[in-house]
N, C-alpha and C positions, 0 to 999 in steps of 0.2 A: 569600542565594541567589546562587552564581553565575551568571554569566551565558558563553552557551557563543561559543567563538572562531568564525571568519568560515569556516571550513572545515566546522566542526560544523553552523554552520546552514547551511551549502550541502545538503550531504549530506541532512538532514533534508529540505529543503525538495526536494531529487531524489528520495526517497523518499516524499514524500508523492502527487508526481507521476505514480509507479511503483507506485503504491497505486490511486489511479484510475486508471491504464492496465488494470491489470490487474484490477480492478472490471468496467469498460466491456467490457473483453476477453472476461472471463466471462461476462456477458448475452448477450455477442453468441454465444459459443460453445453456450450452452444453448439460444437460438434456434436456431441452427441445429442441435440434436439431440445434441450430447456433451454431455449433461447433468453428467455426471461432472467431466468434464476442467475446465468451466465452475465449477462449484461448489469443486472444489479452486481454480482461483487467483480466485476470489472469495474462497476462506476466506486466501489467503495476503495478499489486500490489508486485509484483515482483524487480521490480525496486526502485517503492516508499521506502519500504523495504529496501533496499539498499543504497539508500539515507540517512535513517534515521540512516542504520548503518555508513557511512562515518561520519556524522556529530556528532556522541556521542563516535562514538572510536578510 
C-alpha cells in the first residue's frame, strides 16, 4: 500500500476540518429555520467525508 506524500495528507487533514465546519454550520443553520440550506451542507460534509475515506483506505 502506498503511503500518500506530505501535501496529500495536509489537504486531507484540511478537508476533514472543512467537513466538520461545515457539519456544525448545518445544525446551526437548521436551528435557526433554513432547514434546507442546513441539510444540504450537512449532506456535503458528508461526502467530503467520504472522499477522505476512499483516498486513505
Amino acid at each position: 500500500m502506498e503511503t500518500l506524500s506530505t501535501g496529500a495528507s495536509t489537504l486531507l487533514a484540511l478537508l476533514v476540518l472543512a467537513a466538520f465546519a461545515l457539519a456544525a454550520g448545518g445544525v446551526a443553520m437548521i436551528r435557526r429555520g433554513a432547514r434546507q440550506k442546513g441539510l444540504l451542507m450537512i449532506a456535503c460534509a458528508i461526502v467530503a467525508l467520504g472522499n477522505v475515506l476512499i483516498w486513505t483506505v
